[in-house]
Structure formats: structure tokens, C-alpha cells
N, C-alpha and C positions, 0 to 999 in steps of 0.2 A: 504494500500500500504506500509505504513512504518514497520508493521510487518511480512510482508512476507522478507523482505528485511535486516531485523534486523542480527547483529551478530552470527555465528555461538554460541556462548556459552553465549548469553546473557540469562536473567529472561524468556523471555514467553520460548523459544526454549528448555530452562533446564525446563520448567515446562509441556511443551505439550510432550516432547520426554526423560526425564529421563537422566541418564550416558550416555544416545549413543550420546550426543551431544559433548563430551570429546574425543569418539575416533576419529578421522578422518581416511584416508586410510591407511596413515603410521603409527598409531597404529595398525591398523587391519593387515597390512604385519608382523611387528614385534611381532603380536602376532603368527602368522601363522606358524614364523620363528620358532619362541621356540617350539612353537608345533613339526613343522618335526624335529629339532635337537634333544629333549628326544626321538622320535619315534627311530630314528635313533640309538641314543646311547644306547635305548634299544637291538633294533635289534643287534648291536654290540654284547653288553654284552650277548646276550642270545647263541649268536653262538658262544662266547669264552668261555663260562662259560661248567664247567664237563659233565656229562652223569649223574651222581648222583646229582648235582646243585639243587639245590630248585628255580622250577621256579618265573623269577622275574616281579613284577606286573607292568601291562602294565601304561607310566606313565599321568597322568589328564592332561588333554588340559589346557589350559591359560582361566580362567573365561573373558568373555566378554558379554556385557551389551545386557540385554535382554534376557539370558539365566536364566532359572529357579532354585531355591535354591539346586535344587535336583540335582549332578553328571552326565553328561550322559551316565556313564557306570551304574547306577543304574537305572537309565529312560531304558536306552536297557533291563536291565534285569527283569524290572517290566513291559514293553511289551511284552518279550518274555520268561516267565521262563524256560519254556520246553528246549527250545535250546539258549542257552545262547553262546555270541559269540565265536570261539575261533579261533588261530593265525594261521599263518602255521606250518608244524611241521616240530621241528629241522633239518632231513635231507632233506627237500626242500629249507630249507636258506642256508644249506652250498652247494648243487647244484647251487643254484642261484648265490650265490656270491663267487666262484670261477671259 
């Protein structure tokens, strides 16, 4: 009974469940957060940047606990190499967002 009850970030809880016992909900939104705000500022950047621009790399999510050492854009692309993801193309973001 005492240890089902024990602290979130105490010894057994850090030892049955690893890092995920550190983030609670409000880390997992503010990690969320950072995620859509690069997504976005990419999106920005890629609709203001030239027609000659060197496309710019889409940018890595915020590592969180229980995710594997490996990238998940490399995880995608080592399930799929054949079709490897890709975005929408430039003149459908600048329809969309004006």
C-alpha cells in the first residue's frame, strides 16, 4: 500500500519508470509548445525565403522520455526508404496562408 502511494519522483517510481517520472503534464504541454512554435517558424521561413533558397531542414521535436536514441525522422526513414516523407509544396502554403 505504501508504495503505490509513494511520491511522484521518489527511488522505487525513478526506478520502475525511468525520466518519465520528471515530466508531469506541464512539461509534456511545454514541450509540445516548442515543438509547434519551430514547426511554425519553419513554415514561416520557408514561405518567405526565395524560389532559389536552399531548402530549410525540417526542425527535431523536443526529446522526451521514453523515446529511443535514434531521431524520429530517421526511425520514418528507416521504415520507409522508398518514400521518405515530404512537406507540402511551396505554392500550396502560400494559397493556404493568404
Amino acid at each position: 500500500m505504501l508504495v503505490k502511494h509513494m511520491p511522484r519522483d521518489s527511488a522505487v517510481n525513478r526506478d520502475l519508470h525511468g525520466e518519465a517520472v520528471e515530466w508531469d503534464a506541464s512539461t509534456h504541454l511545454l514541450a509540445a509548445l516548442v515543438d509547434h512554435s519551430a514547426v511554425a517558424n519553419w513554415m514561416t521561413a520557408t514561405i518567405n525565403s526565395g524560389e532559389d533558397a536552399e531548402p530549410l531542414d525540417y526542425p527535431e521535436p523536443v526529446a522526451r522520455p521514453g523515446d529511443s536514441d535514434q531521431p524520429a525522422a530517421e526511425e520514418d526513414n528507416a521504415l520507409d526508404n522508398a518514400n521518405p516523407p515530404t512537406g507540402p509544396a511551396r505554392g500550396d502554403l502560400i494559397q493556404f496562408f493568404s
